[in-house]
Each structure stands twice: as C-alpha cells, then as structure tokens.
N, C-alpha and C positions, 0 to 999 in steps of 0.2 A: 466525445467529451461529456455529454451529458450522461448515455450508458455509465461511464466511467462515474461520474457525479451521484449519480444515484446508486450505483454500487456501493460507495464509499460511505454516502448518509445511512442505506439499509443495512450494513453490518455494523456502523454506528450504532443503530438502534435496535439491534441484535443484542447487543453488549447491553447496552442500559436496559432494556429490557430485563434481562439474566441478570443485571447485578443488583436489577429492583426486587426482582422475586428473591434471590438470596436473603436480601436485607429484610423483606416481608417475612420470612419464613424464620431470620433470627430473633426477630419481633414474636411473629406467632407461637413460635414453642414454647417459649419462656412463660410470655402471658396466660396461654391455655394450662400450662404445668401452673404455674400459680393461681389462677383463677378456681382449678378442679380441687387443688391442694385446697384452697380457702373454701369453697364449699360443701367438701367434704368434712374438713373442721368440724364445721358449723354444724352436719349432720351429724355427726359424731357427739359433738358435745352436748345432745340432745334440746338443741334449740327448737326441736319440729317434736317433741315427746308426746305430745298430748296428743295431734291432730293425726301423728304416725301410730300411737297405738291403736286409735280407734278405726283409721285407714286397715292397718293389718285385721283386726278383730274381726270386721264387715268381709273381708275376704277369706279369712280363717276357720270363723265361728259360722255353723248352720247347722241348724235342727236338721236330726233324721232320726230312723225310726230304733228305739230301744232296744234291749234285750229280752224285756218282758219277765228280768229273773228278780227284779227288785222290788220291793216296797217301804214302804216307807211307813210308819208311824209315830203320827204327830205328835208334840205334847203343844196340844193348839191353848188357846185363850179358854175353852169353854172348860180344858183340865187344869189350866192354872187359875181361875176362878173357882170350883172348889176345891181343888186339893193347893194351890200355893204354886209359890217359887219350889223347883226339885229341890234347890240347897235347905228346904225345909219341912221337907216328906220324913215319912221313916222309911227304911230302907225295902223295908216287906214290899211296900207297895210293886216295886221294881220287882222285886225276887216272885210274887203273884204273877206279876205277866209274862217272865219267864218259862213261870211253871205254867201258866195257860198257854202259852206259845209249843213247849213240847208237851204239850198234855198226851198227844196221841202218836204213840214210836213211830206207826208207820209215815203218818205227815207233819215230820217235823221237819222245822226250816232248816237248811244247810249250815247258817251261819247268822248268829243273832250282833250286830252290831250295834252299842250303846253309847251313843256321841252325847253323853254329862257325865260328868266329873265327880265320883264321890271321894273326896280325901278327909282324912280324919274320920275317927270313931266318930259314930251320932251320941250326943248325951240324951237325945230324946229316947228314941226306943235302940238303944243296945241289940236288943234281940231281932231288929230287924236288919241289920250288918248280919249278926248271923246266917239268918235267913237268906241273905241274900248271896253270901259266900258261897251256902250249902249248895242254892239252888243252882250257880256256877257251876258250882265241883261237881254236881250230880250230874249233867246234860253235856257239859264241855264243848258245848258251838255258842260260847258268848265271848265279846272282842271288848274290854271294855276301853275307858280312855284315859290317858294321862296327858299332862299339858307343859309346855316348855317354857319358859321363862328366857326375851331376851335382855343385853345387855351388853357390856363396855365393862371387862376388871382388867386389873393389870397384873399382868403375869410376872414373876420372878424366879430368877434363876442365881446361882451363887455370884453372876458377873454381871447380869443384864436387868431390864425389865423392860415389860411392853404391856401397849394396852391392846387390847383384845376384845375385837364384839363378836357374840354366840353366845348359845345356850348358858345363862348362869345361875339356872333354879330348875329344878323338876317339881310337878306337883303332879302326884301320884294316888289311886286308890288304894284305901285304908288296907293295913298289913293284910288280914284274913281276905279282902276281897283280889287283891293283886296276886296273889298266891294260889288261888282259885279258880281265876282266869285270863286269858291272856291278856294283858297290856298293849297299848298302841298309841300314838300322839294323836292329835287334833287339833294341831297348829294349822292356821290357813297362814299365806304367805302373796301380802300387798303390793302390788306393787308402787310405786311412787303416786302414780295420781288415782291410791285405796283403791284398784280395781286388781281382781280377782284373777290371775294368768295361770301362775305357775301353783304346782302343786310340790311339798316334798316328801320324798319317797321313803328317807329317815331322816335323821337328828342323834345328836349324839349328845347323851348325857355329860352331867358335870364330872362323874364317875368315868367315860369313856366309853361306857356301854351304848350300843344303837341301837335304836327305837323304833318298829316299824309305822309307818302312818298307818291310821285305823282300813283306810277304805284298802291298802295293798295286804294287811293282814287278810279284812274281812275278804278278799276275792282269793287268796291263798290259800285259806280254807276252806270257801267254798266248793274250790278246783280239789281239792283232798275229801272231799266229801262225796264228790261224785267219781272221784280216781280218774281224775285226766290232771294231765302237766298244763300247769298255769303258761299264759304267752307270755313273752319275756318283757322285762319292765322297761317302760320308756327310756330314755335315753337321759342320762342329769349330769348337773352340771359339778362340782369337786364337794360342794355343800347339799348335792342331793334334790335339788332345782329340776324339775323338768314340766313341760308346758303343756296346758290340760287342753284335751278336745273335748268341748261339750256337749252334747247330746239333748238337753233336754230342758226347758225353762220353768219357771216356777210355776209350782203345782203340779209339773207332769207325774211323781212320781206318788203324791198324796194319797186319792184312790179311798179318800172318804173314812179311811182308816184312822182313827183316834187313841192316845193313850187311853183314856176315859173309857173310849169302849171296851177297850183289849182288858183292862180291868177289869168290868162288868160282862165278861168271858160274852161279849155279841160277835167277835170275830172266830169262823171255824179255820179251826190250823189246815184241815184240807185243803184250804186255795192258798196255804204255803209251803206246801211240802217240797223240799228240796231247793229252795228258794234261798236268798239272803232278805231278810228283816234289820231294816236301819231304825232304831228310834233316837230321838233325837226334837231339838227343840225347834216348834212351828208356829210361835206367837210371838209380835214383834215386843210385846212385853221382857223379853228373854235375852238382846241384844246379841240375837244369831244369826246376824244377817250382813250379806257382802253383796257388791254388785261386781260382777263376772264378766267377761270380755264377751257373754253371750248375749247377756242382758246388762250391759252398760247404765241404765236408762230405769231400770226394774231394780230392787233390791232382791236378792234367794237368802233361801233360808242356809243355814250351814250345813244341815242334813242333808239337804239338796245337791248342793256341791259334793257331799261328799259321793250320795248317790251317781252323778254324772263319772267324777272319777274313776267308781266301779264299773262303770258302763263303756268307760273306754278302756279299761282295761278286757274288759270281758269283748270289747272288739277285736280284740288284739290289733289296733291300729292306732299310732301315737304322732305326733308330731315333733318334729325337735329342730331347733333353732340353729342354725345356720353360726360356725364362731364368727362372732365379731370383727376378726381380722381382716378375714376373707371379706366377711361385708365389705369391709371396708375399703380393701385392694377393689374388688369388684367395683364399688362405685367410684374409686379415683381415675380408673381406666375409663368408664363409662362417661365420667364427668369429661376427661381427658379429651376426650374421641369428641365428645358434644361443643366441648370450647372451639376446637380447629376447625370443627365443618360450619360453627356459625360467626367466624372471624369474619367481619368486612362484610357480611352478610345484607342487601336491603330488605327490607321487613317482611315480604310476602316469602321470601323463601326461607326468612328465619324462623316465619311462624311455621312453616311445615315441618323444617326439621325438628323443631320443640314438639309438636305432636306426634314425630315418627318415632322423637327420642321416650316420650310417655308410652307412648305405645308396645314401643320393645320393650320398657319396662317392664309392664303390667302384666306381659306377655310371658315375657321372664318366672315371673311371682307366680303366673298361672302354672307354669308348666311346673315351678319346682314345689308349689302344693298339691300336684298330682304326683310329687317324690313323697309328701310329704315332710319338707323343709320349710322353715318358716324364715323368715325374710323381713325386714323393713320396705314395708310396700310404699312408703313415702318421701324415701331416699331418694331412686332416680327422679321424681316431677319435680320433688322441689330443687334439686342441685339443675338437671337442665332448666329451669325455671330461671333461677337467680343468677344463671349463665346467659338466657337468652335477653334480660333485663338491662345486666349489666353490659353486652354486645349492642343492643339495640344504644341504652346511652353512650357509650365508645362512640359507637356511629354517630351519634348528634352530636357529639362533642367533637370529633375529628371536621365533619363537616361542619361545624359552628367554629373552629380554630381558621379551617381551609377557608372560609366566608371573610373572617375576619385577616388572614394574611395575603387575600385576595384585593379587599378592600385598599390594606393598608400598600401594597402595592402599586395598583392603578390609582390610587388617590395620588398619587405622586402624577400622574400622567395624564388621568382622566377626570373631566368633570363629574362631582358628584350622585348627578340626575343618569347620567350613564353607568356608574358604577352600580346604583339600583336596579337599572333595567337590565343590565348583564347577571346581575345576581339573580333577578326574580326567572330571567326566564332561562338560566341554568347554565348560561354560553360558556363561564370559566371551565366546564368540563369539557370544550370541543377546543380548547386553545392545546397549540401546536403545530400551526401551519396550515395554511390551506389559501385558496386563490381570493381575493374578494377584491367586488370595483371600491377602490378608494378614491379621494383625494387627495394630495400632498400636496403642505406646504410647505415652503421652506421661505427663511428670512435670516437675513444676514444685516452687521450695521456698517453703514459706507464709513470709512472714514477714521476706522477704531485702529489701522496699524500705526498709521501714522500717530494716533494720539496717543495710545500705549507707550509707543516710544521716548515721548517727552514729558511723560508723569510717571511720577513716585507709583511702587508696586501695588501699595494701598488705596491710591488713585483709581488706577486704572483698575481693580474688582471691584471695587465700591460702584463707579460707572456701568461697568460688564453684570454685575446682579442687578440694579433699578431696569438696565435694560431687560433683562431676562424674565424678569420677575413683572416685565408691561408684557413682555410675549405669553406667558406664560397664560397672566388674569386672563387675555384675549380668545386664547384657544380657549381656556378652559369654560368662559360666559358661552360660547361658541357650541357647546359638546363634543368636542375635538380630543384626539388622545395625543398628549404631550410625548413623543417618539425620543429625544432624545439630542443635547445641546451638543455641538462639536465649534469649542469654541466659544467665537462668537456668534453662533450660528444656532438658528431652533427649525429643528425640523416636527411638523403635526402631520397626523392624518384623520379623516373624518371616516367614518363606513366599516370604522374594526374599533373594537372588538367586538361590537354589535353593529349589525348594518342601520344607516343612517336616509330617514324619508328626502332628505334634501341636505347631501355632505358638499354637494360644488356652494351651492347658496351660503352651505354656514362656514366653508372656510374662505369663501369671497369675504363675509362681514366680520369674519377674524380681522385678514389681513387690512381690510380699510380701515377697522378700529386701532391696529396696530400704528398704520401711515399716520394717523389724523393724532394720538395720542403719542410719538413717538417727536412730534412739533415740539411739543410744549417742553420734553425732557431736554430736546435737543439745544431747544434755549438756553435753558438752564446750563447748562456746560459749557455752553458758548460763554457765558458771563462768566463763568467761572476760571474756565482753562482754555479761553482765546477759541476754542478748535469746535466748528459744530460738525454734527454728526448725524446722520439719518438712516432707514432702515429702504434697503430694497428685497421685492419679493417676489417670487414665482411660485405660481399653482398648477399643477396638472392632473389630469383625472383621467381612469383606467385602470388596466386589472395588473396585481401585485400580491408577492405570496409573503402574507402576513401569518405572525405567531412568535414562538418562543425560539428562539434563532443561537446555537451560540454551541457549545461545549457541556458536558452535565455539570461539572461544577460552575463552567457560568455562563447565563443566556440572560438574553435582552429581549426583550417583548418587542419587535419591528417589522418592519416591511420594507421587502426587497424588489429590485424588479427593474425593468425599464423605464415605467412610470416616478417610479422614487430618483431615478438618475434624470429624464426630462426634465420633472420639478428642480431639479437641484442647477440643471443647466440653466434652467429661466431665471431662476435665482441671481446666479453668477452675473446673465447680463442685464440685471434690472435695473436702472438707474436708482441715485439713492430719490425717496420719497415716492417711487412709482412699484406697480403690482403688475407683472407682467403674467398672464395667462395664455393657454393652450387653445387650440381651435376646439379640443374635445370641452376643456372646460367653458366656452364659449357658448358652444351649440348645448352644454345642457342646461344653463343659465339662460337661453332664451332670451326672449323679447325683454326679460328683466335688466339685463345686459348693456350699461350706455359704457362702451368701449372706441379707441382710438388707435388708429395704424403709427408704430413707431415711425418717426423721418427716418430712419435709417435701416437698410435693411439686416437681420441680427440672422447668424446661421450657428446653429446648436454643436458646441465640440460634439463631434462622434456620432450626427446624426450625417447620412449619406442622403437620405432625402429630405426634400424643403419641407418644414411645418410651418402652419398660418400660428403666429404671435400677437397678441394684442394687448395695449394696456388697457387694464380696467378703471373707469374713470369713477364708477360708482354705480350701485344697482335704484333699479327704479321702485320707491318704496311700496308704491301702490299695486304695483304689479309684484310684485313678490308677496305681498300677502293674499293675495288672489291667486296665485301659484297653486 
C-alpha cells in the first residue's frame, strides 16, 4: 500500500512538474520576445547615439602609418596676416604658386588639389582670374573646388508636389577658371552630434550633373599620372555616403609647409615630384575646421580631412557599414537569446551571463572589423544591460509579490512574529512536505450540538465565531500555526512552519488560556440561551508530515500522521473544561508539568496498545522560565 502510495503521489508530481514548465515557458517567450523587441526599439531609435558613436569610433578609428604621397600646404595664420582672408587676394597670388609648384617638368606634382572657393569675377584685379585660368590650362593637374548648397524645395509636377531636402544651390568657380580646370565639391558631411564620419563620394547638381568630391578626383588623377588603376571606391550609400578610415590626426600632414612660403618660391618642387599637393585652409581664423571620429576631442583642419580621405583611398582599404536591417535582426535575435537565458535567473549567474553576453558582443565587432564592417558596438551591452536590469527587478518583484502572498496567507494561520521568522530565514521555499516533531492541538466545545439545535441559524454562528475567534487569539499569542477549523473544532500545530525552541510548552499555554478564558464566554451564553458550554482539549507531540497537502488546484498547508489522529483522539475524550495530554507530551514538559491521572481509565479508538493519558492541571511558572 505504501509502494502504491508513493507511486501515485510521484507521477502526481511528474504532471505538475511538466505542466509548471509548460506554463513557465508560455510566460518566458512571450516576455523575452517582448522585452528584446523593446530594446531593440530603443536602440534603434537612437536613444544610446552619442555614447554608441564614440564606442564605435574608439574601435574603428586608429592611427597607422601614411602613404607618404601627400602634402599639404597651409594658408596658416602667419599668411592670412599679411595677405588677408583668400576671398580677398587677387587671383595671381594662387596662379604664382601654381606656377612655382610646376616650375620644374621633371618634379612636378601629380596632382595639385585646391580646397577654396573662387566664384565670381574679382573686381579687384581682373587680370589675376586670368592669370590663374591660364596657369590651370597650361599644367592641367589642378582640382579646384566648388560647393553645394543644402536644403528643403518643393517639387512639382502637373498633379502632385513634394518637399524635397538635397542639393538646391551650386557655388562654383568663376566661368574662365572652371573651364580650365577640373571641378570637384568640398562638402564635409555631419553627422547629428557635428562629428565628422562619413565622406561623399559625389553630389548631384541642381542641374543633374554629378560632381566628384575633391579628394576622389584629386586620387583619380593621381593614379592617371603615374598609369596605374585607381582601387575601387568605397562602398556608399544611394546619396553617395560612405564611411571614412582615418589615418592620420592634426598636423600629421603639415610638414612646415606654408602658403606664404610656397609664394616666396622657399619650397623646392623636387621633394614633390610626383606627389599630390592639397592646399587649403590651416588657420582657425578661416572656420575650416571639424572634429572627426578620430579626433572627437581635437578640432582638424578641412584639408586635413580631406588629406586622410586621400590616404584611404590610396590604401585601398575602406570600411562600410553594416545595413541597418540586418543590425537590427542581429540584435533582436541576440537580445532574444539574452532574455531567456537570464529569465528567473539569481544574480550571481545573471551577472555572468551579462558579461559572456558583452563579451560575444565585442568579440563579434572584433572580428567583423577584421572584415572590415562596421557595426554599432553599443547595441549588444546596452540591450543585454537593460535586459539584465529589468530580470534582476522581475526577480525582486516576483519574490516581493511571493513575500507578500506568503505573508498574506500564513497571517490567516500563523502568528505574526513567525511569519517574520519564516520569511527572514527563507523556510517558504522548503514548504511542500516533509517529516517534523510537532505539536498538535486540538479543541472542540462540549455541548454546541445540543445548543445549535435549539437556537435561531444566526444564533448559533454568532456563538461558533466568538468561540473561534478565543481559539484562534490563543494559538496565535502562543506562535502556533492555526491548521484549520472542522466545525466546531480548531486544530493548531507548534514546530511548522519553522521549528519551534519549545512547541509542547507553548501549545500547553495555548490550551490553559483557551480552558480559563472560554469560563467567562461560557457564562455569557448561559445567561443568555439557558445552555453553558465548554471547550475540551487534547495535545500530542511527535513526528507528522507537514506541508502543502491537497490536489494543484487546491491544497491546504497541514499536517498528517499518527500524531495528528492521537491529538484528535485525546480531544474526542476530554472532558468539557479539561486538557488531556500525551505521555510524550508529558515527558517533554518535565518537571514544569503539575498533571493528574483521569478516575477512569480512557483507551484511544484505533489505538491497540495502552498510552499513558494525563490531565494537565497547569505548568509551574517558575520552572518553565528557567527551562
């Protein structure tokens, strides 16, 4: 029978087992799909922009070493103190260092790049536009620049219109000089928080015509100057967007080189022969200055930039950005995976999974900038971050609801001062069954069939709760866990939920408080409905398998056993006003124990062998606090 017994309970709990994990798992996917959806969002909508670009930039962006084909010539502060702002040179000056630059056939530069802007005739010196045309047309490796204009017009059509942002102004050099030599843009291109990423590779006029940028011409023809095929152009985006590798930080490309001196012919073209020459503006007087995903932190000059763009292309090695989609599936999956492995998680192993999940991140980013692909490197930390934040609150909050339905539970049953100590030292998580020495008591009131019978329905519960509600206060002053009423009957036990230093003592001082204050109600009643009535009780103590008892959809917190049927027999023959107890509750009550042999001798339904019975008369107060 027991074989059998236990059979029956273990595939019980087979089933609830499995139909707890099912129901765990309808919970889990949902939450983790919602949770990853939501902070992917987030990442998406560029909540993390600022602290993800400069994350990426620090893993993207690092000095290495040049091509050594560039130079650069400044128009620093010490040339625009004497000669001015460019927009108020004449034009010679320009066409002079031209012609100093190819002065000598055999060392001339490859390709002379000139990042300022001359548009419109000068009314100063006319003749020096010419001059500077001629000096174009005559050498033909000069790039000079024009500039795009953006904006928002609205377009129309014979049915529609739209508003439209792009190019809606070109500003271009003066007819004779554009004519003379090649044109190119020198738009830099901001990104939202003004730093310096992407470069574009053209632009497209108001006209339709596109426009190469200055630094892909000037490497263009470079590559035609020495007769080799250019490396193929980065990778861009539908508007001509593509993402610069930079090479090199302010001042690398200087090299003490001055417009001022190139002027005053101190520069020999031998140490440029076959080179590109960038001139361009190098005084912050000039407002040619951006700070770069290289130098975050630094302002460079615009020459500067332009020179690094040269330099990656002359690498032939580019970076290109990862579409956004894909980012985006990527980190929803990744988020995905991160929700369910730290569902239900306690903290030490959720912290590890958050650092394994940073870490395959990182590890990710490494390898796909060894593809060179670029990546949001701040995506996975932050998404398993505000995964692991909100799991970890989950858990305080699920164990803060569990505390709280725990409480609200045994407060029906248990004294307050025990429901503390069961909470502090964690025991609600070991409930479910298991052996412990208890007490039980049990108390019933003599006398209530009879009076039931001959009072109103209203009567008779009004009487059955005062009573319940003296047993009840009793256990519960006591630290006793209120088991459960049948009737007119309360059974408690001491020693569960949490084990108890002394359960026979405190459900001896239940039950006497219960005899001595059960007088005074019994009166009352008497005066009232002719009929008195009194409580008898039995205690017994021994081991009984307490816990959560019952079917899944419904159990009772109680305790079963032999022990719980003894008490219940001492019960049955206690006379009303008397507490009959056990020989085991006896002997663990000791000396404190003033007990008395019933006149009669009492034999237990359903016991086969004799047990020692005794009524308790009342414990000795001196000796029980010295216990």
């Amino acid at each position: 029978m027991k074989s059998m017994g236990t059979a029956d309970k273990g595939d019980g709990t087979v089933k609830e087992a499995g139909s707890r994990n099912k129901s765990i798992w309808k919970t889990r996917i949902p939450v983790s799909l919602g949770l990853a959806l939501a902070v992917c969002l987030l990442c998406v909508s560029g909540a993390f922009y600022a602290l993800d670009n400069r994350l990426t930039d620090v893993l993207y962006q690092q000095t290495r070493s040049s091509s050594g084909e560039i130079a650069v010539i400044g128009i620093d502060s010490e040339t625009v103190g004497r000669l001015g702002y460019p927009m108020q040179w004449s034009r010679r000056q320009m066409a002079t260092v031209i012609r100093h630059l190819n002065s000598d056939p055999e060392n001339r530069p490859a390709v002379i790049g000139v990042d300022v802007l001359f548009s419109g005739e000068s009314r100063i010196d006319p003749d020096g536009d010419r001059e500077l045309a001629e000096a174009c047309a005559e050498y033909g490796n000069v790039i000079m620049v024009g500039w795009a204009n953006y904006g928002t017009e609205v377009v129309r059509d014979a049915d529609s219109w739209a508003m439209v942002h792009g190019v809606v102004g070109w500003e271009e050099p003066f007819a004779a000089l554009g004519e003379s030599a090649e044109v190119a843009h020198a738009n830099g291109v901001l990104d939202a928080d003004r730093i310096l990423r992407h470069g574009q590779l053209w632009i497209q006029k108001p006209d339709g015509e596109e426009v190469k940028s200055l630094a892909r011409a000037v490497y263009e023809q470079y590559c035609a100057w020495h007769g080799t095929d250019p490396n193929p152009a980065p990778p861009v985006t539908e508007s001509g967007l593509f993402y610069i590798r930079f090479s090199a930080r302010h001042s690398f490309y200087e090299d003490s080189w001055t417009f001022l001196k190139c002027l005053d012919e101190e520069i020999h073209s031998k140490r440029l022969r076959g080179r590109i020459v960038l001139i361009g503006g190098y005084a912050p007087k000039l407002n040619d200055e951006v700070y770069t995903s290289l130098t975050p932190n630094q302002m460079m000059y615009g020459v500067e930039a332009q020179a690094n763009i040269i330099d990656s292309f002359l690498h032939g090695d580019s970076y290109r950005e990862a579409r956004g989609i894909l980012q985006a599936i990527g980190l929803f999956v990744f988020a995905f995976v991160a929700a369910l492995l730290l569902w239900n998680r306690k903290t030490a192993p959720a912290l590890l999974i958050w650092l394994a999940g940073i870490g395959l991140w990182m590890g990710a980013c490494l390898l796909l900038r060894e593809q060179e692909i670029v990546v949001h490197v701040l995506w996975g930390p932050a998404a398993v971050t505000l995964e692991f934040g909100v799991m970890i609150l989950m858990n305080y909050t699920r164990a803060y609801l569990a505390r709280q339905k725990t409480e609200r539970t045994f407060g029906r049953y248990v004294d307050p001062a025990v429901i503390r100590e069961l909470m502090d030292n964690n025991a609600a998580a070991d409930l479910g069954g298991k052996l412990c020495r208890i007490a039980v008591l049990f108390v019933d009131i003599r006398g209530f069939t009879s009076l039931s019978e001959s009072l109103p329905a209203e009567s008779v519960v009004e009487i059955l709760n005062r009573y319940l509600a003296l047993t009840t206060a009793c256990v519960m002053r006591n630290k006793g866990t209120l088991d459960k009423f049948v009737g007119d009957c309360t059974m408690a036990i001491w020693g569960a939920p949490v084990p108890a230093e002394d359960a026979v003592g405190q459900a001896c001082r239940a039950a006497m408080e219960m005899i001595e204050e059960a007088e005074g109600l019994g009166e009352e009643v008497e005066k009232l409905h002719g009929r008195k009535i009194s409580f008898g009780v039995g205690i017994h103590y021994g081991s009984a398998v307490v816990g959560n008892i019952g079917a899944p959809m419904r159990m009772d917190y109680t305790a079963i056993g032999d022990t719980v049927n003894t008490a219940a027999r001492l019960e049955a023959n206690a006379p009303g006003g008397k507490i009959l107890i056990s020989g085991a509750v006896r002997e663990a009550l000791g000396e404190r124990a003033r007990v008395s042999v019933p006149e009669t001798e009492i034999t237990l339904k359903g016991k086969k062998k004799k047990m020692d019975i005794f009524i308790l008369e009342g414990l000795d107060e001196a000796r029980d606090e010295g216990y």
